[in-house]
N, CA, C, O and CB atoms as a CASP TS submission, in Angstrom:
PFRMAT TS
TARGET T0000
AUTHOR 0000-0000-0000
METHOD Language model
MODEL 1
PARENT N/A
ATOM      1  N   UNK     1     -34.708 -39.589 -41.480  1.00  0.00           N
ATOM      2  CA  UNK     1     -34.305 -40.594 -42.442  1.00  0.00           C
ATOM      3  C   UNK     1     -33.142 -40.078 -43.280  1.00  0.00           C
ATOM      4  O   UNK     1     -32.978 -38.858 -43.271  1.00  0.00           O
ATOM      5  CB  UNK     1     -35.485 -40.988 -43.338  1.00  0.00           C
ATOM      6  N   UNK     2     -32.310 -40.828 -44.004  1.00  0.00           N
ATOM      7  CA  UNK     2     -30.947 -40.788 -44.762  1.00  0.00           C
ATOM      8  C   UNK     2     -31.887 -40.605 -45.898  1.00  0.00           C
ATOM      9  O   UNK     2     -33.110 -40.747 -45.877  1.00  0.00           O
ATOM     10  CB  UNK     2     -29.719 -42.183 -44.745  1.00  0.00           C
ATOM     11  N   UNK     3     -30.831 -40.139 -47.271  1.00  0.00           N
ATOM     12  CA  UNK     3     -30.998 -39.926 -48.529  1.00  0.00           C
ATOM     13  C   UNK     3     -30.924 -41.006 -49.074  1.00  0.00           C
ATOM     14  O   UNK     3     -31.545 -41.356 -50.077  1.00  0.00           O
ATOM     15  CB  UNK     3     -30.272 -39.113 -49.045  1.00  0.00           C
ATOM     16  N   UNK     4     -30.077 -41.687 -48.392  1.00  0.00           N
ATOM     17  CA  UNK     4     -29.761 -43.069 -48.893  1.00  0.00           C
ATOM     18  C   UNK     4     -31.093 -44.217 -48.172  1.00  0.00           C
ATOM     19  O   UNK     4     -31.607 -44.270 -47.054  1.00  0.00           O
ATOM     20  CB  UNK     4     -27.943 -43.488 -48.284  1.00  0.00           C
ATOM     21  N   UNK     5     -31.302 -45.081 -49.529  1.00  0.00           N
ATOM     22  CA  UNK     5     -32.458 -45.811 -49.284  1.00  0.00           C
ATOM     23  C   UNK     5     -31.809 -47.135 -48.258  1.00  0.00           C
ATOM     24  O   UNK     5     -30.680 -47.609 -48.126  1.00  0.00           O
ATOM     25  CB  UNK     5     -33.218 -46.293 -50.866  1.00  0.00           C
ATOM     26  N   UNK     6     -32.985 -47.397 -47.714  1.00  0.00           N
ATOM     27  CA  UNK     6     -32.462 -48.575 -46.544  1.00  0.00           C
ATOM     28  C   UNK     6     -31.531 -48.416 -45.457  1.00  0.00           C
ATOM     29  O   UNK     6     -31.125 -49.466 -44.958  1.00  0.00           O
ATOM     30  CB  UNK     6     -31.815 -49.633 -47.154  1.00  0.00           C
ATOM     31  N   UNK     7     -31.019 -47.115 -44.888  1.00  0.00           N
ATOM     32  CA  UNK     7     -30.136 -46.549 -44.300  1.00  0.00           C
ATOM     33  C   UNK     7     -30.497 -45.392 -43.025  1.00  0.00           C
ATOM     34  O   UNK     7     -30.719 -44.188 -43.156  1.00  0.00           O
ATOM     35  CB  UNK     7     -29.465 -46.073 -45.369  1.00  0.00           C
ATOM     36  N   UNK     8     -30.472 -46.095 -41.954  1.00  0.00           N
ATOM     37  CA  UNK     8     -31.568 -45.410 -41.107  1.00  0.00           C
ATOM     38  C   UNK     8     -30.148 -45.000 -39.929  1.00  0.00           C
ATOM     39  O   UNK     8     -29.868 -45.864 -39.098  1.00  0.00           O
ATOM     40  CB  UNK     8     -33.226 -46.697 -40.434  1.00  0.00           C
ATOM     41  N   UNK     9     -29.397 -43.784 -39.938  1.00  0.00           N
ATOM     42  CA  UNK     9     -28.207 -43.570 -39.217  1.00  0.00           C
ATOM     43  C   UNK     9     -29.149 -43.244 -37.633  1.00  0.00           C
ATOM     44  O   UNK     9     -30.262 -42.718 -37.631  1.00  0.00           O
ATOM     45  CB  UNK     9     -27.081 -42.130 -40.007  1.00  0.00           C
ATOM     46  N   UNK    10     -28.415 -43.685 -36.392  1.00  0.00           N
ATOM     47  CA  UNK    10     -28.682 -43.899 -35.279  1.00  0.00           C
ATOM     48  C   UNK    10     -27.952 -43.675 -33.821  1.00  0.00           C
ATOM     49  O   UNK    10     -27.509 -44.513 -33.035  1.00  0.00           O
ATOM     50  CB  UNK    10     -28.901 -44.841 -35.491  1.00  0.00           C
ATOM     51  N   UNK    11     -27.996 -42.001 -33.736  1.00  0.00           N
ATOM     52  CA  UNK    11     -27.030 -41.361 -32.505  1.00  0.00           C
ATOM     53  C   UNK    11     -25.494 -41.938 -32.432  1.00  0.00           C
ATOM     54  O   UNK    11     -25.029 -42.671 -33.305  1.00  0.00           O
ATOM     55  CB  UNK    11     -27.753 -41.747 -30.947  1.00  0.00           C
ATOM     56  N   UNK    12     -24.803 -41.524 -31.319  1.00  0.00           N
ATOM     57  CA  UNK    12     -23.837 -41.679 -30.900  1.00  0.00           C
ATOM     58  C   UNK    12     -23.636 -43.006 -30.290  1.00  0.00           C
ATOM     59  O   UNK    12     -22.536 -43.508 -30.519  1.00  0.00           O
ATOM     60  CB  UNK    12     -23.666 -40.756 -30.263  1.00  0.00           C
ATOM     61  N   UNK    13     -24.613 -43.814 -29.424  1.00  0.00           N
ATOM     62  CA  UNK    13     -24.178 -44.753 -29.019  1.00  0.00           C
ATOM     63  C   UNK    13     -23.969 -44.536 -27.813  1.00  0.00           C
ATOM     64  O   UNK    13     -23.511 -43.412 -27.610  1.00  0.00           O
ATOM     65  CB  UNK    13     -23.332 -45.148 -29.610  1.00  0.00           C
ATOM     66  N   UNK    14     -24.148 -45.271 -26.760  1.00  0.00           N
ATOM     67  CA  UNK    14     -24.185 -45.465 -25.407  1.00  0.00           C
ATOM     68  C   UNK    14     -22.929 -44.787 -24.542  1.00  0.00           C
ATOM     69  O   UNK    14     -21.897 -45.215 -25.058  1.00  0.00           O
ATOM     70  CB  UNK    14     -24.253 -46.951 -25.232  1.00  0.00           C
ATOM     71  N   UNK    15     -22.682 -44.105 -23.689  1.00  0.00           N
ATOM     72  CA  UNK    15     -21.517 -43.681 -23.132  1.00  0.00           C
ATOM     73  C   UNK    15     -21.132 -42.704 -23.916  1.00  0.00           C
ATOM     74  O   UNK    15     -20.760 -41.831 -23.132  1.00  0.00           O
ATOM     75  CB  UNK    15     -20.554 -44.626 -22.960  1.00  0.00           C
ATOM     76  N   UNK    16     -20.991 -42.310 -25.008  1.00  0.00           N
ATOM     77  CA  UNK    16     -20.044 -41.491 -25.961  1.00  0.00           C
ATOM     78  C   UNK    16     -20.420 -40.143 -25.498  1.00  0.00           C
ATOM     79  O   UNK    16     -19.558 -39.443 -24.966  1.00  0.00           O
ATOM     80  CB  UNK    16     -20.273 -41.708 -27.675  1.00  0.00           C
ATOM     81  N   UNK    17     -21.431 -39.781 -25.626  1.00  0.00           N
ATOM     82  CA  UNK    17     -22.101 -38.394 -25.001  1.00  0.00           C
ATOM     83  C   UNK    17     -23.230 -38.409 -24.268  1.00  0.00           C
ATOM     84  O   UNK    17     -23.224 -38.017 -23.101  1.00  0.00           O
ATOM     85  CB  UNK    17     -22.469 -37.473 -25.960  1.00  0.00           C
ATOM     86  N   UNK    18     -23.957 -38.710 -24.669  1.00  0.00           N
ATOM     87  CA  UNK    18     -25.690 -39.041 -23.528  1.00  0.00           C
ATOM     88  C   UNK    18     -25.640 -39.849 -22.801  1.00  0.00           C
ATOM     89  O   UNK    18     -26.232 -39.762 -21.725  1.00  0.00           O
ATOM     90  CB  UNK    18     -27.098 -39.560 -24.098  1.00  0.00           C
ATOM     91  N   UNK    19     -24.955 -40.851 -23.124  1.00  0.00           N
ATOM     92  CA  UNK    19     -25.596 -41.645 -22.210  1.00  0.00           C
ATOM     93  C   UNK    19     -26.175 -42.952 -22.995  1.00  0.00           C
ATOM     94  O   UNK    19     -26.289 -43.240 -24.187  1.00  0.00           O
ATOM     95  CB  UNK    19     -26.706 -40.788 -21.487  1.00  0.00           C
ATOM     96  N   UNK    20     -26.525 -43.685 -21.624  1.00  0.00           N
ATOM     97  CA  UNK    20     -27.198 -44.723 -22.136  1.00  0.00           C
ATOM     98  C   UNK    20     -29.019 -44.354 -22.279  1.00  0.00           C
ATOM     99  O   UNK    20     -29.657 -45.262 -22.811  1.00  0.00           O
ATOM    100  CB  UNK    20     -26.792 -45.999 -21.104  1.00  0.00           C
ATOM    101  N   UNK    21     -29.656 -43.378 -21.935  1.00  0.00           N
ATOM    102  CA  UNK    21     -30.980 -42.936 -21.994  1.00  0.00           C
ATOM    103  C   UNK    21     -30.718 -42.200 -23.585  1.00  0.00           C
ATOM    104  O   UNK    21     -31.532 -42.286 -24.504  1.00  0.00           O
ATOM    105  CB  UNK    21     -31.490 -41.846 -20.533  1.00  0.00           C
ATOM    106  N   UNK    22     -29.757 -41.672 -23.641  1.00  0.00           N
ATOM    107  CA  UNK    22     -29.728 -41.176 -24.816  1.00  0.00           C
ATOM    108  C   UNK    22     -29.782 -42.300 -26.048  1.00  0.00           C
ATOM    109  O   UNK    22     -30.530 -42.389 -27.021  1.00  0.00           O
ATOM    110  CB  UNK    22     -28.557 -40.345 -24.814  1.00  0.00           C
ATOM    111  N   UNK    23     -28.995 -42.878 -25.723  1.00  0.00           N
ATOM    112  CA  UNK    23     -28.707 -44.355 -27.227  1.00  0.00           C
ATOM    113  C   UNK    23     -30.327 -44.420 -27.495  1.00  0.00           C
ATOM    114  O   UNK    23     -31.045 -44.017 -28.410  1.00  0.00           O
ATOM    115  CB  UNK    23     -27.841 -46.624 -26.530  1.00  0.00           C
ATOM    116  N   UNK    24     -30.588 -45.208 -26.106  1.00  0.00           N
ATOM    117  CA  UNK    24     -32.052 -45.604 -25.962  1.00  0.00           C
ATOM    118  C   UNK    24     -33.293 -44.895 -27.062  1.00  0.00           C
ATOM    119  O   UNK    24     -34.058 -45.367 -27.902  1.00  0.00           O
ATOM    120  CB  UNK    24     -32.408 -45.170 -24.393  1.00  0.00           C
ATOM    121  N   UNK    25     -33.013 -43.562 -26.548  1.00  0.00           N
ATOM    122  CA  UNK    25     -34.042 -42.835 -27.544  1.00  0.00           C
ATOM    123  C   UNK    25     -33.305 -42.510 -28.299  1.00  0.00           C
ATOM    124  O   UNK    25     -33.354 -41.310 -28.028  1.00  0.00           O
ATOM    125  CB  UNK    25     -34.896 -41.717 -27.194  1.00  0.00           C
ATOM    126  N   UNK    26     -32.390 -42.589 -29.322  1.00  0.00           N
ATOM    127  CA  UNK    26     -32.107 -42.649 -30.676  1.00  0.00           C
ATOM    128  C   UNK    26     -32.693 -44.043 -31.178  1.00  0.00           C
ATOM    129  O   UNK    26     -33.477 -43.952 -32.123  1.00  0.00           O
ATOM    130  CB  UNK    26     -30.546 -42.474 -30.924  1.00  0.00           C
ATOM    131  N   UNK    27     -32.491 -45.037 -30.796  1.00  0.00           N
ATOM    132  CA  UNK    27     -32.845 -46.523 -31.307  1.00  0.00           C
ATOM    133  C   UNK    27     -34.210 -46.486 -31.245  1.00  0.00           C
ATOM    134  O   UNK    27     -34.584 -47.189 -32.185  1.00  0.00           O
ATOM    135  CB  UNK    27     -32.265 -47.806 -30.442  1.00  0.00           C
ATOM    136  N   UNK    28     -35.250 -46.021 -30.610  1.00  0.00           N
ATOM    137  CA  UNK    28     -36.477 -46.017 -30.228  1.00  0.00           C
ATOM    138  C   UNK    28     -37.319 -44.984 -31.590  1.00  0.00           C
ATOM    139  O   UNK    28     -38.435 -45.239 -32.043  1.00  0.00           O
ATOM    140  CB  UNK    28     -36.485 -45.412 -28.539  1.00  0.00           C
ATOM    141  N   UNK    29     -36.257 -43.601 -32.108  1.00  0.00           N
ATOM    142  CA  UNK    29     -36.779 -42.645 -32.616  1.00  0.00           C
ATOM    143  C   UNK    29     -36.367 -43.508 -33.850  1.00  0.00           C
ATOM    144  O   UNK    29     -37.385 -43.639 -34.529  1.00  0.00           O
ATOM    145  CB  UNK    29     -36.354 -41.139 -32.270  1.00  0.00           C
ATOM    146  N   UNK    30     -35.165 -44.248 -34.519  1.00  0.00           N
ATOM    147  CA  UNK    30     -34.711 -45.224 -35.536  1.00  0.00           C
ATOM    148  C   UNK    30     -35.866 -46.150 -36.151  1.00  0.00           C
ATOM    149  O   UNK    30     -36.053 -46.480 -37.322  1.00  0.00           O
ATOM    150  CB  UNK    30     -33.631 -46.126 -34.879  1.00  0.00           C
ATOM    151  N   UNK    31     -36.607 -46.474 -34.946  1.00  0.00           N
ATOM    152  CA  UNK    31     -37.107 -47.556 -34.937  1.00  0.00           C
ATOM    153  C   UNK    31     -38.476 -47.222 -35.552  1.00  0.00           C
ATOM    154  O   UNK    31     -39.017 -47.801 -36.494  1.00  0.00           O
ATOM    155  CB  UNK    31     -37.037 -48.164 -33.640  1.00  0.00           C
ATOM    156  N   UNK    32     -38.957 -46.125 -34.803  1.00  0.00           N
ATOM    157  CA  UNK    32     -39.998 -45.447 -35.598  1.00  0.00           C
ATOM    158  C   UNK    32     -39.976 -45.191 -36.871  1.00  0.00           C
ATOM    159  O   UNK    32     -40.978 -45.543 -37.493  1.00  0.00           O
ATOM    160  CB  UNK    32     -40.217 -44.419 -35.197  1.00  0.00           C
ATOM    161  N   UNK    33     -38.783 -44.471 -37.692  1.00  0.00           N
ATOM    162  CA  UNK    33     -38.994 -44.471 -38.485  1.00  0.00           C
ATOM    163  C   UNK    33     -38.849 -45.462 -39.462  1.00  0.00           C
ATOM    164  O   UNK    33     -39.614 -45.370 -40.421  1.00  0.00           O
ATOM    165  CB  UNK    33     -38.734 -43.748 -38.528  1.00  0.00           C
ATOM    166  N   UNK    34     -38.302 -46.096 -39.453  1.00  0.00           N
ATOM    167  CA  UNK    34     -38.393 -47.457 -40.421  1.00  0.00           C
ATOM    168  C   UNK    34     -39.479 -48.065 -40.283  1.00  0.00           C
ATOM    169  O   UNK    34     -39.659 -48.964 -41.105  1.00  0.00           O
ATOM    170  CB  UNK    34     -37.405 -48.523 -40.216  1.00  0.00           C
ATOM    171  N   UNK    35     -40.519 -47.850 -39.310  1.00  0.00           N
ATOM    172  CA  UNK    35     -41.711 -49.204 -39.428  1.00  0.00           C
ATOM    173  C   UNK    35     -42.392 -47.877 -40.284  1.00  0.00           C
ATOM    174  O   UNK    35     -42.797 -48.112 -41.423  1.00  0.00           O
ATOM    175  CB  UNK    35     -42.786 -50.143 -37.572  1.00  0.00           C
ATOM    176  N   UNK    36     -42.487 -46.830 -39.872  1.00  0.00           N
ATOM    177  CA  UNK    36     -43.498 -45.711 -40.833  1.00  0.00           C
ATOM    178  C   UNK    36     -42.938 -45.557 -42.229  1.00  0.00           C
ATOM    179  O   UNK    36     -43.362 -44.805 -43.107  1.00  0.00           O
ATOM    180  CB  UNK    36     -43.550 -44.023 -40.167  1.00  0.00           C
ATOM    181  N   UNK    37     -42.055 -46.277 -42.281  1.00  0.00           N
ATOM    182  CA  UNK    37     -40.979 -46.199 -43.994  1.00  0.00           C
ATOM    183  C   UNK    37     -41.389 -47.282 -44.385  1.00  0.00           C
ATOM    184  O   UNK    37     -41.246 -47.418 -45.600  1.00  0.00           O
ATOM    185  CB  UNK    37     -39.046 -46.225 -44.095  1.00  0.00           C
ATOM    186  N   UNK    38     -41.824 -48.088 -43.897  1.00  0.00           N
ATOM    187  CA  UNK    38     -42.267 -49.371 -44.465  1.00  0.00           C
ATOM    188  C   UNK    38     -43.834 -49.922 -44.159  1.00  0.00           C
ATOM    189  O   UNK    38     -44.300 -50.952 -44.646  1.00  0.00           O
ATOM    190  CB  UNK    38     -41.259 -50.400 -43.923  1.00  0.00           C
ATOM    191  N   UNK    39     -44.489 -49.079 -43.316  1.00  0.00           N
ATOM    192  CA  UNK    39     -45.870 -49.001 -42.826  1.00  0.00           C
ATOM    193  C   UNK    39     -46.990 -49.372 -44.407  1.00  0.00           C
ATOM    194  O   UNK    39     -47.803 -50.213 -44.791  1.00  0.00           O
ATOM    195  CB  UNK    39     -46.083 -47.164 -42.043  1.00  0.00           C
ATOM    196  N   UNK    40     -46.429 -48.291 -44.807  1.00  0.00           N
ATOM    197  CA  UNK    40     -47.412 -48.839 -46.751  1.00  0.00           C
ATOM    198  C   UNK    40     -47.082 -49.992 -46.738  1.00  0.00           C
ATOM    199  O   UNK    40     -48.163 -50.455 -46.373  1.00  0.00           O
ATOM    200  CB  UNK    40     -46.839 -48.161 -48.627  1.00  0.00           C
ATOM    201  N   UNK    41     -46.331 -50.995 -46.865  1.00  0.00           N
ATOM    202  CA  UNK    41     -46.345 -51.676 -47.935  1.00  0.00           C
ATOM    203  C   UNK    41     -46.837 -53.107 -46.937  1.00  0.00           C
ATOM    204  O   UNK    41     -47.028 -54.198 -47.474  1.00  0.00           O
ATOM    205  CB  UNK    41     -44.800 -51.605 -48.898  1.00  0.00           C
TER
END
């Protein structure tokens, strides 16, 4: 997670270096954390 509230930064992006498996699991690991950032409430 960012320092900054509401701000969930998310890999490189498809092609740039990994890949598209890579994006994938950045958006997937993103994704996690925002529902567990917001899971309380």
């Amino acid at each position: 997670m960012s320092k900054l509230e509401g701000f969930y930064p998310c890999g490189e992006g498809a092609g740039y270096a990994g890949g598209i498996m890579s994006a994938a699991m950045d958006g997937m690991k993103t994704a996690e954390a925002v529902i567990s950032a917001y899971r309380k409430f």
